[in-house]
C-alpha positions in Angstrom: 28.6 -4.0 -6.6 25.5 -4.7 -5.6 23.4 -1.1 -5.6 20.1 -2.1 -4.3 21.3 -3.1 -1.4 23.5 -0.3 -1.0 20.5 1.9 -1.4 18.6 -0.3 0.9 20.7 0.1 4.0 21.2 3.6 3.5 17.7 4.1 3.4 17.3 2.0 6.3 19.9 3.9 8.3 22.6 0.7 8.5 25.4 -0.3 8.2 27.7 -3.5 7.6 28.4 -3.7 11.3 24.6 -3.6 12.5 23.6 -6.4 9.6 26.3 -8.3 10.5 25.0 -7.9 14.2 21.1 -8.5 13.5 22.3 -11.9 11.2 25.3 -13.2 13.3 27.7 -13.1 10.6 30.9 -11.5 10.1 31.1 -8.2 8.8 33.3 -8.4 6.2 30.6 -11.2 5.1 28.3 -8.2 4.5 30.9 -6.0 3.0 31.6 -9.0 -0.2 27.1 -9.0 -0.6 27.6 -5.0 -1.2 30.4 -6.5 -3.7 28.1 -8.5 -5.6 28.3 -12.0 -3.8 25.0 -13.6 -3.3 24.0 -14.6 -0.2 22.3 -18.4 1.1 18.7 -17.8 1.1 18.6 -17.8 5.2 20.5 -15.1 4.8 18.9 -12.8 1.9 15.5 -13.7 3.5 16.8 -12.2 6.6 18.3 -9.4 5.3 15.0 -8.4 3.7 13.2 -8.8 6.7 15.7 -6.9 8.8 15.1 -3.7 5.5 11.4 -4.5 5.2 11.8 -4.9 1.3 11.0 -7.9 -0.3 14.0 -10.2 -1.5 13.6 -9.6 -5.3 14.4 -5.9 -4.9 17.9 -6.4 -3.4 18.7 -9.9 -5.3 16.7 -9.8 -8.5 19.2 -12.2 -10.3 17.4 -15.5 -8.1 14.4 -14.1 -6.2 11.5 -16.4 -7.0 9.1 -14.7 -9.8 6.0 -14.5 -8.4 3.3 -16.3 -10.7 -0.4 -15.3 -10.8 -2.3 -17.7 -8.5 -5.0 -17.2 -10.6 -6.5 -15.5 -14.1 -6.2 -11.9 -12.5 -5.1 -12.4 -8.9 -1.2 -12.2 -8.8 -0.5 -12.4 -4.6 -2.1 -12.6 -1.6 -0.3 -10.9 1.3 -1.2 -12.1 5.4 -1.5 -9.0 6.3 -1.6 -5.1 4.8 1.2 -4.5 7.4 3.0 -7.3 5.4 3.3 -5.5 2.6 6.5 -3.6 1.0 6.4 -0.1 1.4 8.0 -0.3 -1.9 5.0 -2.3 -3.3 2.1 1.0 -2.2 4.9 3.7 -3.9 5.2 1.5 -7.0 1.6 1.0 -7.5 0.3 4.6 -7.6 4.0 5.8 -9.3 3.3 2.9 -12.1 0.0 5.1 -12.5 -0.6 6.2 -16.5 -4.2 7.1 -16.6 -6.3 6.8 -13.0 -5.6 6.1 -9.0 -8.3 5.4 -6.8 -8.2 4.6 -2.8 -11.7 3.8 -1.4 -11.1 3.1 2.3 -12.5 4.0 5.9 -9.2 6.1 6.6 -6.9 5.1 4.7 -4.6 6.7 7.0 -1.9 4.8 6.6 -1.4 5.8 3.0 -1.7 9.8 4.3 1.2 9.5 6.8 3.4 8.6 4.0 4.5 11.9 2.7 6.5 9.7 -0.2 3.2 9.1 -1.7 1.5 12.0 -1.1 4.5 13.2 -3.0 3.5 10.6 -5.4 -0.2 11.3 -6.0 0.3 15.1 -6.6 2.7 14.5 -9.4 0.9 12.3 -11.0 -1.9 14.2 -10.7 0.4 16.7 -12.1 1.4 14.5 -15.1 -2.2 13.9 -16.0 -3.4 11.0 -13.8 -6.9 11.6 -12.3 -6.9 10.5 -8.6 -9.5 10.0 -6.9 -9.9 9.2 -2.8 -12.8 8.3 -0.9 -13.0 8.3 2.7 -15.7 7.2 4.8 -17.6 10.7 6.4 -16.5 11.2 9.9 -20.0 11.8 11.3 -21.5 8.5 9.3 -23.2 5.9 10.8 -20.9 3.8 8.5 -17.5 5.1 10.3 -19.4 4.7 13.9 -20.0 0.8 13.2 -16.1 0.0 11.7 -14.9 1.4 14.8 -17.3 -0.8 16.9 -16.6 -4.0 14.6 -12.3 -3.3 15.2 -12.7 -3.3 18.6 -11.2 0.5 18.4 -14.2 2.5 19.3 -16.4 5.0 17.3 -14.3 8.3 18.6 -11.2 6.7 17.5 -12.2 5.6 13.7 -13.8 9.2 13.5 -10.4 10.6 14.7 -8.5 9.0 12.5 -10.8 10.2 9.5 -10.4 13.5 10.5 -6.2 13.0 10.5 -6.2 11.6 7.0 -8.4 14.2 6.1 -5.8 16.7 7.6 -2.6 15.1 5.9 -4.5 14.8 2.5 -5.2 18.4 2.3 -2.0 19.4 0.8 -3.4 17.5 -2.4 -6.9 19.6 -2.4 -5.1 22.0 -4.4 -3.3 19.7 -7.0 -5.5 20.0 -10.5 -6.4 16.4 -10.8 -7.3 15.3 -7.3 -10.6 15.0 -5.7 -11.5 13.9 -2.2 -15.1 12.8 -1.2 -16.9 11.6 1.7 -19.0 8.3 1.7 -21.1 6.7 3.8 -20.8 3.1 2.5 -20.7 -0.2 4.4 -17.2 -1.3 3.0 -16.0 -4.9 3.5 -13.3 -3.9 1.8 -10.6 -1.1 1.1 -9.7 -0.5 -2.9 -6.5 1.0 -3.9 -6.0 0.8 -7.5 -3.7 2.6 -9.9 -5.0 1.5 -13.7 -5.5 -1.9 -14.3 -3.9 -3.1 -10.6 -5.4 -3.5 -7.4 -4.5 -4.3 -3.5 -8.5 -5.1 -2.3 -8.0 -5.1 1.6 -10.1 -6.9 3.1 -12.3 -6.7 6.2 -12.8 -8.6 9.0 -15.1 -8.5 12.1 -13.1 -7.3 15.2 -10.0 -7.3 13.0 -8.2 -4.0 12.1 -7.9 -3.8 8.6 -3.9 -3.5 9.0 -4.2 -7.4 10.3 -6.1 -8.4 7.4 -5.6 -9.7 4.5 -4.8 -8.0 0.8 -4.9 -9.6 -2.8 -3.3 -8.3 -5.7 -5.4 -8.7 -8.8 -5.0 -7.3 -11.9 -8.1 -5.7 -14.4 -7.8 -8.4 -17.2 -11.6 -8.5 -18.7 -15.3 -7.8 -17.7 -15.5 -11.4 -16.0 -12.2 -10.9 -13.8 -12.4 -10.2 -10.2 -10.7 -7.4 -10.1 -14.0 -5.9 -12.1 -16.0 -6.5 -9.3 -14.4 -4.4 -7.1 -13.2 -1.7 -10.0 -17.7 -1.4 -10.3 -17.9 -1.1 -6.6 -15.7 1.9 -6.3 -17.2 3.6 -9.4 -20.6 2.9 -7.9 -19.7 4.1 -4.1 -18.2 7.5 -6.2 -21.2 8.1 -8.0 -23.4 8.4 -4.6 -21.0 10.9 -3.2 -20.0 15.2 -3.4 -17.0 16.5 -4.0 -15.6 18.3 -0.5 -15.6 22.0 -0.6 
């Protein structure tokens, strides 16, 4: 029996008949993958596009390992909308000591009440998070709206609603929310020694741009670089009262 997948439809709201549907098969060709027969590639690719999970959660056994393209950089994703929702939850759940999120909005993150769930308990367990938004009446929030095309009342408005959603964690012990005014050319979201660095492009959303997964692994990796730049963007900042 094959359990992630199981899990993985039900979470998706499917069933045999609507994969068989989407991929053209048969549905008792479904039914024996739930049974533990592995699918042709076509086909697992396709059914991890159709559950927007990525292949080596529902076939483990022969997904590809991903190898580190680099000393400290382990993937780089097209897009931030290309990215798992399985990959954001595991990041800040894999969290032992710290989370930080240093972004314009970050609003994408705040609509996801599975990890806002997340961040309070492991704030809860000891985890010191910390999340920096850029300040809704900064110059700095006034020019990313300009430079994605999206206007300066939007980016502003869409501070404010992340703001909004992440006020259920003001009250967690652990959690602290500041306001920067920062030219970012790129989001941070790291949870200890791992980090998805968004970057930013002019007249690009940052959900169209591209992310890198790097991981801490000395003073001279790249992933310090953008582990100083957060720490230095905190230290010029308030806490919200």
């Amino acid at each position: 029996m094959n359990d992630n997948l199981r899990y993985a439809l039900a979470a998706a709201r499917l069933n045999t008949t609507d994969v068989a549907a989407a991929l053209a098969v048969d549905p008792k060709t479904v039914s024996r993958w739930l049974h533990g027969r592995v699918p042709y590639p076509r086909h697992r690719w396709a059914v991890a596009d159709l559950l927007h999970v990525d292949e080596a959660e529902l076939w483990p056994e022969v997904a590809p390992r991903h190898q580190a393209l680099a000393d400290g950089v382990q993937a780089i994703y097209p897009h931030r909308w290309a990215i798992p929702q399985t990959v954001w939850r595991n990041l800040f759940g894999g969290a032992r000591q710290e989370i930080g999120i240093l972004a314009y909005s970050a609003l994408f993150l705040a609509e996801d009440r599975g990890v806002l769930d997340i961040l309070a308990e492991r704030a809860r367990a000891g985890v010191t998070v910390r999340i920096l938004l850029g300040d809704p009446e900064g110059e700095e929030v006034v020019a990313r709206g300009v430079d994605e095309g999206i206007g300066a009342e939007v980016m502003a408005a869409r501070v404010n609603n992340a703001l909004t959603l992440y006020r259920s964690l003001r009250d967690v012990e652990g959690v602290e929310i500041r306001l920067h005014r920062t030219v970012l050319y790129n989001s941070i979201y790291r949870a200890d020694r791992e980090l998805l660095v968004n970057t930013h492009a002019y007249g690009t959303p940052a959900a169209n741009a591209p992310v890198m997964h790097l991981s801490h692994t000395g003073d001279q990796g790249s992933a310090d670089a953008y582990i100083t730049s957060f720490e230095r963007v905190w230290d010029t900042t308030q806490p919200i009262h």
